[in-house]
Jmol script that loads the backbone (N, CA, C; Angstrom):
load data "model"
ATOM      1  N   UNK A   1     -28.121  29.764 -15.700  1.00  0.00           N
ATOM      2  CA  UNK A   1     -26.783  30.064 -16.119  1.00  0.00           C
ATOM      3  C   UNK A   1     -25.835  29.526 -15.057  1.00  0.00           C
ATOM      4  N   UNK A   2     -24.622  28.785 -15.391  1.00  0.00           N
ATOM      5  CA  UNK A   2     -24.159  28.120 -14.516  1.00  0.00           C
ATOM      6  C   UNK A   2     -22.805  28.367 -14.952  1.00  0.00           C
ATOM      7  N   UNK A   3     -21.894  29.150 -13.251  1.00  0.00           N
ATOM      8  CA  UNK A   3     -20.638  29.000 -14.122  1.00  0.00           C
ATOM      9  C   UNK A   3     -19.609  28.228 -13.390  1.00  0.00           C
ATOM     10  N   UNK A   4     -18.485  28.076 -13.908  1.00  0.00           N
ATOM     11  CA  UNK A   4     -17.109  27.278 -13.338  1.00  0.00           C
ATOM     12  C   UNK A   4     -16.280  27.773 -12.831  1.00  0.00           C
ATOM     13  N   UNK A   5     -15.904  27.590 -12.044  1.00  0.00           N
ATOM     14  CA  UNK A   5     -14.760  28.437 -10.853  1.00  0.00           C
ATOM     15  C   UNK A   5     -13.753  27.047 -11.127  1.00  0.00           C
ATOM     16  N   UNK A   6     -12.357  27.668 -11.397  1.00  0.00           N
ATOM     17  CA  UNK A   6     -11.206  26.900 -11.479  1.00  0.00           C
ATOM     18  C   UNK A   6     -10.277  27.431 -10.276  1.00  0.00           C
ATOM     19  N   UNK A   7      -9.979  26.585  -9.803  1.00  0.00           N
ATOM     20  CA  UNK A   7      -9.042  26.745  -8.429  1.00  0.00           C
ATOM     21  C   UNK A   7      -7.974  26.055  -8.884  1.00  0.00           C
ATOM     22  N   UNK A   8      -6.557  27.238  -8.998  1.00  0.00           N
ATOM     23  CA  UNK A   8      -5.032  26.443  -8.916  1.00  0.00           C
ATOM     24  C   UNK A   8      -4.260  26.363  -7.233  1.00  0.00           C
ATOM     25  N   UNK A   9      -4.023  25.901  -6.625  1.00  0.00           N
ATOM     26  CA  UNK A   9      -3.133  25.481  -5.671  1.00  0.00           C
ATOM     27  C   UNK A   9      -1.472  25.388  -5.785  1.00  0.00           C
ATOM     28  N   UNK A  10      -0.741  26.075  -5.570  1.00  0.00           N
ATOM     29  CA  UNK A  10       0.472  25.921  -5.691  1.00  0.00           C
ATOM     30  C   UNK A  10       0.905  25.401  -3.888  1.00  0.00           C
ATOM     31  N   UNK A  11       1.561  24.430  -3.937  1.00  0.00           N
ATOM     32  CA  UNK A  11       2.012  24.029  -3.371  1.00  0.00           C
ATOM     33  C   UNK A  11       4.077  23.852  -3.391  1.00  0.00           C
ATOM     34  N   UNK A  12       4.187  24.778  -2.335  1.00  0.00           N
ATOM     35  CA  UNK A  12       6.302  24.831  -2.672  1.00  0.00           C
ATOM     36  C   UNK A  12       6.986  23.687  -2.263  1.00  0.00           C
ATOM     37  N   UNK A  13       6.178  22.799  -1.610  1.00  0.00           N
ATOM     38  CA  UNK A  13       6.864  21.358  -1.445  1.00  0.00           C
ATOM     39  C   UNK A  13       7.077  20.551  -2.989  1.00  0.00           C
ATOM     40  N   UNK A  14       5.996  20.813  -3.623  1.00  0.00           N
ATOM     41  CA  UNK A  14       5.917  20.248  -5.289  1.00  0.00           C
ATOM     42  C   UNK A  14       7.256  20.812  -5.789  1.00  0.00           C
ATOM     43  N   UNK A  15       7.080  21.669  -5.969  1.00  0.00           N
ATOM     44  CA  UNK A  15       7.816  22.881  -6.697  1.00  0.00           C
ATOM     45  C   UNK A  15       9.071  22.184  -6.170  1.00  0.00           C
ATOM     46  N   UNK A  16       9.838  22.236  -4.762  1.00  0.00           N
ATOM     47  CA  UNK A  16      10.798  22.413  -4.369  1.00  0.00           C
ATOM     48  C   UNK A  16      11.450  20.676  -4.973  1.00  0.00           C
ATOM     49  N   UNK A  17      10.659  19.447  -4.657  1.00  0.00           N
ATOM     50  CA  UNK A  17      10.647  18.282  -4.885  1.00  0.00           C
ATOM     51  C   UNK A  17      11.415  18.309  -6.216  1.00  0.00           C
ATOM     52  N   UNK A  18      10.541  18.859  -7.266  1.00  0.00           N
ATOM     53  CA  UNK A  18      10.997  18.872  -8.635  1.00  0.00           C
ATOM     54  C   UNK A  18      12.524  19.524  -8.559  1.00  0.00           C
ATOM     55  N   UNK A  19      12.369  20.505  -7.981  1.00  0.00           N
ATOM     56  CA  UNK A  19      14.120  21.234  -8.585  1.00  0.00           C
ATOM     57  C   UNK A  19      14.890  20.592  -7.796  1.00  0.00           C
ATOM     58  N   UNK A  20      14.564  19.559  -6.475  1.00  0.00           N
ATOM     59  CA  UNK A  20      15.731  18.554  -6.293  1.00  0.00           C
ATOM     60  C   UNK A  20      15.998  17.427  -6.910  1.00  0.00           C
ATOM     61  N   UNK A  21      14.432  16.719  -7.563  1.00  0.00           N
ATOM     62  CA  UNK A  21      14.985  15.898  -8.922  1.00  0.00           C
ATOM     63  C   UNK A  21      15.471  15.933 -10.296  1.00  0.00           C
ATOM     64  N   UNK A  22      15.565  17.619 -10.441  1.00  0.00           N
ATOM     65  CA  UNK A  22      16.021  17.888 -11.630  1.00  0.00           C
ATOM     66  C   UNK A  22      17.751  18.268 -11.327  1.00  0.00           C
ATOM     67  N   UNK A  23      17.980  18.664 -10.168  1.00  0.00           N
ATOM     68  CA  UNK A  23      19.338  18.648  -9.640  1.00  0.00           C
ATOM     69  C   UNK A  23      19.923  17.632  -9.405  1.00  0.00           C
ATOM     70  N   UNK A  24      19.326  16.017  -9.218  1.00  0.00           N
ATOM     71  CA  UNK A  24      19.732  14.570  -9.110  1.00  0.00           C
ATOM     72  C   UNK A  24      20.108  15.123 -10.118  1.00  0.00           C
ATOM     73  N   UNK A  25      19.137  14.946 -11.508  1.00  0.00           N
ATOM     74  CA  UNK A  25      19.529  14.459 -12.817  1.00  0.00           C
ATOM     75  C   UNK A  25      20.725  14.803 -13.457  1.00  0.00           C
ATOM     76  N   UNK A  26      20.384  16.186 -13.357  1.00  0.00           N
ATOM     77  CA  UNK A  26      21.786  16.868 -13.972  1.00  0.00           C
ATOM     78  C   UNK A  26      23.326  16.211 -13.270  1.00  0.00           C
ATOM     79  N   UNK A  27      23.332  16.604 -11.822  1.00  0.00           N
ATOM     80  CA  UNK A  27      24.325  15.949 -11.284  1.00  0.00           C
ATOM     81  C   UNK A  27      24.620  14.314 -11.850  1.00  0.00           C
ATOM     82  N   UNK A  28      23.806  13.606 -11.499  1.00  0.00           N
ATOM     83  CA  UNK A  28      24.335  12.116 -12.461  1.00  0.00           C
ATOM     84  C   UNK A  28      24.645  12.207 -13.909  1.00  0.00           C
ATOM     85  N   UNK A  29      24.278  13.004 -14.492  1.00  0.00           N
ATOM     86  CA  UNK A  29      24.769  13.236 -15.314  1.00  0.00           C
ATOM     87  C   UNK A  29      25.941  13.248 -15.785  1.00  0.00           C
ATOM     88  N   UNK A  30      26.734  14.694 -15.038  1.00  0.00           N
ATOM     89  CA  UNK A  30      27.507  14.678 -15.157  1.00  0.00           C
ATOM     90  C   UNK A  30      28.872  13.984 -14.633  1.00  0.00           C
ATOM     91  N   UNK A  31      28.249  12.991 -13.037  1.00  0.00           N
ATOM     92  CA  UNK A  31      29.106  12.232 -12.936  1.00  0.00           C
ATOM     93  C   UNK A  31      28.863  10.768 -13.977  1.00  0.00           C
ATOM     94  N   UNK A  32      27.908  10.222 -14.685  1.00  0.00           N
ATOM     95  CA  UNK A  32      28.063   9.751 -15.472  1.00  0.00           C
ATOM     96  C   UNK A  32      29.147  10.368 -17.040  1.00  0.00           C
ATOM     97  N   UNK A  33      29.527  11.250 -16.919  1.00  0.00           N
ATOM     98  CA  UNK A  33      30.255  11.715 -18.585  1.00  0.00           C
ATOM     99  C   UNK A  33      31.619  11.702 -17.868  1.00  0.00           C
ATOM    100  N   UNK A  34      31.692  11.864 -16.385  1.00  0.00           N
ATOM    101  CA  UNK A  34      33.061  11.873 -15.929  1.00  0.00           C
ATOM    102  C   UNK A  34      33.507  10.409 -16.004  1.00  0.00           C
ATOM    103  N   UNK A  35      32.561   9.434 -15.878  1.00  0.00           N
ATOM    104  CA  UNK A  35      32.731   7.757 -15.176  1.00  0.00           C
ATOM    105  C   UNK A  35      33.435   7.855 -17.139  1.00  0.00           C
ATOM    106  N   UNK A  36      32.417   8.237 -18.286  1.00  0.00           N
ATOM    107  CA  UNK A  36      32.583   7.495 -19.234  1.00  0.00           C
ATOM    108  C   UNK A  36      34.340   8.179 -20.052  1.00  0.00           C
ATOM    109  N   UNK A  37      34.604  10.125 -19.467  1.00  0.00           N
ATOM    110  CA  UNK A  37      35.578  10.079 -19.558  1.00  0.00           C
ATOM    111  C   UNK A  37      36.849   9.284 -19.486  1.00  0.00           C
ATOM    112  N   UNK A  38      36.924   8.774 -17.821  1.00  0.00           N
ATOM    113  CA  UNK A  38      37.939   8.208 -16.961  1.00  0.00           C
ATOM    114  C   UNK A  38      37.919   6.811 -17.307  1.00  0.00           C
ATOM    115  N   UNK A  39      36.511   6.226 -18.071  1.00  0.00           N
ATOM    116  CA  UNK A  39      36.321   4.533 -17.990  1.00  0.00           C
ATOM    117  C   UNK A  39      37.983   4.092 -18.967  1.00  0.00           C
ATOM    118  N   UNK A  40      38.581   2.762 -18.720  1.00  0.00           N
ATOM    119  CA  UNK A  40      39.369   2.679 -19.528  1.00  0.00           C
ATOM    120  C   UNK A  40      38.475   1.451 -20.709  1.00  0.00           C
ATOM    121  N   UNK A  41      37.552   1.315 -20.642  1.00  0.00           N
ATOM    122  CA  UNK A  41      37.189   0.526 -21.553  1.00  0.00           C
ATOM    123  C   UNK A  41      36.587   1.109 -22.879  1.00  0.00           C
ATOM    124  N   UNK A  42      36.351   2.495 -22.913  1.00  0.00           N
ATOM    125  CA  UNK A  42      36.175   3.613 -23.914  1.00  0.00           C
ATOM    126  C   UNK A  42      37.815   4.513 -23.735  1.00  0.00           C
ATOM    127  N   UNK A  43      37.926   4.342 -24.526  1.00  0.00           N
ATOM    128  CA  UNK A  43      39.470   5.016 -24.403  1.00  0.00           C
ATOM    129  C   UNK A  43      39.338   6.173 -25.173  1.00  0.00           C
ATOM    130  N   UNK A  44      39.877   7.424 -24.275  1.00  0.00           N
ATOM    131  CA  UNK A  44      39.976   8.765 -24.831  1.00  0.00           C
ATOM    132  C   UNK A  44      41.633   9.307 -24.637  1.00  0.00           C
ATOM    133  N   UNK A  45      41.884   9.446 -26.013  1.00  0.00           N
ATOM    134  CA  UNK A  45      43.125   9.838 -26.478  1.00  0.00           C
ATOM    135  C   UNK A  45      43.198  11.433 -26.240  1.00  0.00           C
ATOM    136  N   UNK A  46      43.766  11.737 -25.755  1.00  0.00           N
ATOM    137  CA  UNK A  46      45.223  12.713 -25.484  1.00  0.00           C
ATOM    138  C   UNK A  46      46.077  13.421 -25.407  1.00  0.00           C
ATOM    139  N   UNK A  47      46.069  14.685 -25.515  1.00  0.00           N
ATOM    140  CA  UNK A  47      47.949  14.452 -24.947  1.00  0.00           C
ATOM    141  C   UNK A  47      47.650  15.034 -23.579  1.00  0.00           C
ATOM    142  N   UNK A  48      49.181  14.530 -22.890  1.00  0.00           N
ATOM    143  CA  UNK A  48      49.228  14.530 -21.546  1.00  0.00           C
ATOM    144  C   UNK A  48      49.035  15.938 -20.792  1.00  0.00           C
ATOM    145  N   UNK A  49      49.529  16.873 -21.217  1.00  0.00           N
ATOM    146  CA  UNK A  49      49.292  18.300 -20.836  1.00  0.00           C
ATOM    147  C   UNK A  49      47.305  18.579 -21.288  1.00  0.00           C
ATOM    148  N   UNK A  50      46.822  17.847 -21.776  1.00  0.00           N
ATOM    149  CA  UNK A  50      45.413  18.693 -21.830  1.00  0.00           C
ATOM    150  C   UNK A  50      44.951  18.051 -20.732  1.00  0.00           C
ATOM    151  N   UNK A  51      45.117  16.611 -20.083  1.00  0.00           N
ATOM    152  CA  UNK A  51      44.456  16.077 -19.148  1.00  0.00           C
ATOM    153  C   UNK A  51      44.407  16.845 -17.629  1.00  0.00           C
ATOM    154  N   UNK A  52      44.954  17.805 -17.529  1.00  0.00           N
ATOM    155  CA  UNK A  52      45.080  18.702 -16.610  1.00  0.00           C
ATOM    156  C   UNK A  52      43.816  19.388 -16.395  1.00  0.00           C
ATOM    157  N   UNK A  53      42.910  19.696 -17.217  1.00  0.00           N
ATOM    158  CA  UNK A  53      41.324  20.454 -16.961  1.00  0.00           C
ATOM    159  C   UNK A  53      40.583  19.452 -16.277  1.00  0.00           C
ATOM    160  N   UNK A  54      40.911  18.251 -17.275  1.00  0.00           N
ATOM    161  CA  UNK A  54      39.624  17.245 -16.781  1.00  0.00           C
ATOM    162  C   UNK A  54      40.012  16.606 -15.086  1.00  0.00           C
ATOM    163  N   UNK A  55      41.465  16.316 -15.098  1.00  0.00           N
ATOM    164  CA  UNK A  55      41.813  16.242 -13.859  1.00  0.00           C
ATOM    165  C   UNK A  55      41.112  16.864 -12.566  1.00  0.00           C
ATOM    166  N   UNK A  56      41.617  18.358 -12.792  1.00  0.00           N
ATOM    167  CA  UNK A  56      41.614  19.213 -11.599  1.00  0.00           C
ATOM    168  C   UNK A  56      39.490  19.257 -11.445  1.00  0.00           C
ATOM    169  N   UNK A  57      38.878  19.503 -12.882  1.00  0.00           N
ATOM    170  CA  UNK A  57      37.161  19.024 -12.928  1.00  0.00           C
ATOM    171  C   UNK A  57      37.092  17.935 -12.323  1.00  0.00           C
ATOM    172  N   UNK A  58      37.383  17.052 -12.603  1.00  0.00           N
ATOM    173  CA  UNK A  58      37.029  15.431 -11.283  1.00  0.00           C
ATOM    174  C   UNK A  58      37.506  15.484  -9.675  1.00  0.00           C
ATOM    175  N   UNK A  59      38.742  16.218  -9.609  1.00  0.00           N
ATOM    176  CA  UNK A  59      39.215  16.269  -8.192  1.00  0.00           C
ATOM    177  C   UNK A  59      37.663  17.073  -7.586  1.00  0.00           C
ATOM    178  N   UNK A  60      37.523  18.260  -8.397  1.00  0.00           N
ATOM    179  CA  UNK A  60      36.628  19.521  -7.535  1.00  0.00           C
ATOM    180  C   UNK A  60      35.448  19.000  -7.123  1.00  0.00           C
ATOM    181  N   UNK A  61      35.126  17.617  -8.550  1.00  0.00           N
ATOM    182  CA  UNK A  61      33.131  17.428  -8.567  1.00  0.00           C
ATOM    183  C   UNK A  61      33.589  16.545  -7.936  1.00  0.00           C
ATOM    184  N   UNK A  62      34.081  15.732  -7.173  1.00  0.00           N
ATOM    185  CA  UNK A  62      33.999  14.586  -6.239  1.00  0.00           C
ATOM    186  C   UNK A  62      34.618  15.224  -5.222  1.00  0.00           C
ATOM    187  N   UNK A  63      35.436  16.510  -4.592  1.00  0.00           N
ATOM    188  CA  UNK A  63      35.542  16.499  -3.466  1.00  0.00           C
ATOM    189  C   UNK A  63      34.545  17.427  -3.239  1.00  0.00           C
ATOM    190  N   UNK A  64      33.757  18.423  -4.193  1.00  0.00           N
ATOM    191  CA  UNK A  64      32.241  19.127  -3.314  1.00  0.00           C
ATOM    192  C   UNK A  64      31.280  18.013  -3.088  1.00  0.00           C
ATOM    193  N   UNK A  65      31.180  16.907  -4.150  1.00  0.00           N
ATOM    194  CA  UNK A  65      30.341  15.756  -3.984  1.00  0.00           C
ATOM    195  C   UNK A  65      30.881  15.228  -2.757  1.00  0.00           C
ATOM    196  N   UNK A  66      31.692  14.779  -2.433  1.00  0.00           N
ATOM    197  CA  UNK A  66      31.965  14.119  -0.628  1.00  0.00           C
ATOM    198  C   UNK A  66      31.740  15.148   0.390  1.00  0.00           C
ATOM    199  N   UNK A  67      31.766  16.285   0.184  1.00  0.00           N
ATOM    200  CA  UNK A  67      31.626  17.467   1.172  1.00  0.00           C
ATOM    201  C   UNK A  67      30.284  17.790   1.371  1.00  0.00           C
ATOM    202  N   UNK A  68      28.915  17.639   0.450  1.00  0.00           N
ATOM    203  CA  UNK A  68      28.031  18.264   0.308  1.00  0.00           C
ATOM    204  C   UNK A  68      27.531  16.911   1.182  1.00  0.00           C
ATOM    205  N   UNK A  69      28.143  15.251   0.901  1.00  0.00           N
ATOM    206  CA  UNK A  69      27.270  13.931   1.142  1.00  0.00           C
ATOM    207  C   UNK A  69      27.778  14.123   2.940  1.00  0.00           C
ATOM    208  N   UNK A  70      28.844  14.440   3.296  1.00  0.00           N
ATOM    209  CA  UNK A  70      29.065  14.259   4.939  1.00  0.00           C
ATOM    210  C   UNK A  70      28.159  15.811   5.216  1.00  0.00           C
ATOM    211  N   UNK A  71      28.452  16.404   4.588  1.00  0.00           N
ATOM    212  CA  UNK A  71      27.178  17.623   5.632  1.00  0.00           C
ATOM    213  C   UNK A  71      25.739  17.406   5.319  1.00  0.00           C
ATOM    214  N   UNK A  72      25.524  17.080   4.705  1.00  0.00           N
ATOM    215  CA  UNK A  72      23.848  15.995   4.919  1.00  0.00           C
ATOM    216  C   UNK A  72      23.642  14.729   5.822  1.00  0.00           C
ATOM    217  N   UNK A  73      24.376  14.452   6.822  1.00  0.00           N
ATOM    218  CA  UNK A  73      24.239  13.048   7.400  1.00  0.00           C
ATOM    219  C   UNK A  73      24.396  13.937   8.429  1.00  0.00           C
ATOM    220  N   UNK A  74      23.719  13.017   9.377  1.00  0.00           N
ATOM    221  CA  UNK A  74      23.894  14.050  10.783  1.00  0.00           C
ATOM    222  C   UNK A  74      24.799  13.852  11.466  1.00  0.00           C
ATOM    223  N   UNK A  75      25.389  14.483  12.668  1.00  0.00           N
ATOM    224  CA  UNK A  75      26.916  13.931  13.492  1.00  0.00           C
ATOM    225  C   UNK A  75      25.781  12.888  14.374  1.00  0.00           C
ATOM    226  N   UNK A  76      26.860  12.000  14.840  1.00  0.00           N
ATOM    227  CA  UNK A  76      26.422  10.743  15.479  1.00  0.00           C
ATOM    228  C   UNK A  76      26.813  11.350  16.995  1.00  0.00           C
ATOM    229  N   UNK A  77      25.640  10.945  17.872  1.00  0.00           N
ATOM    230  CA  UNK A  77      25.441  11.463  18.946  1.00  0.00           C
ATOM    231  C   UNK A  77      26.803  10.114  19.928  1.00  0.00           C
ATOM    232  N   UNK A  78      27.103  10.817  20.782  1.00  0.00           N
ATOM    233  CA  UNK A  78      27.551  10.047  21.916  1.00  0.00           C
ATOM    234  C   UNK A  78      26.839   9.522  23.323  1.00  0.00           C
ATOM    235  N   UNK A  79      26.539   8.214  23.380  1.00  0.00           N
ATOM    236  CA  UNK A  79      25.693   8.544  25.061  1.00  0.00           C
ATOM    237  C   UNK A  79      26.656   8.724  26.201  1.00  0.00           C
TER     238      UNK A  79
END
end "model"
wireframe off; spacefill off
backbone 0.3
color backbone group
């Protein structure tokens, strides 16, 4: 009689890997729907008072996006 022993391994580097490429994704994402908002070669009509949401949404996701990209780079040392 012979039996099988199944061994799972979780590993949190896997785990962790994935929920930072699933956080790329989403994020390009949504700066891709902002690029295709703002593109002028798809033109999205209007009126001038609603452009105020999408506005102040692009100011916020590109200035946490520049804020999040300089605190990931390290400060540059002086000799």
């Amino acid at each position: 009689m012979s039996t099988t022993r199944m061994t799972f391994s979780y590993t949190p580097t896997e785990s962790a890997s994935a929920n930072v490429l699933a956080c790329n994704c989403v994020r390009s994402g949504v700066f891709i729907l902002i690029a295709l908002l703002f593109d002028p070669f798809i033109p999205v009509y209007a009126a001038r008072g609603s452009w105020i949401p999408f506005d102040t949404a692009g100011f916020v996701l590109f200035w946490v996006a520049g804020v999040k990209l300089r605190a990931s780079k390290p400060a540059p040392t002086n000799p």
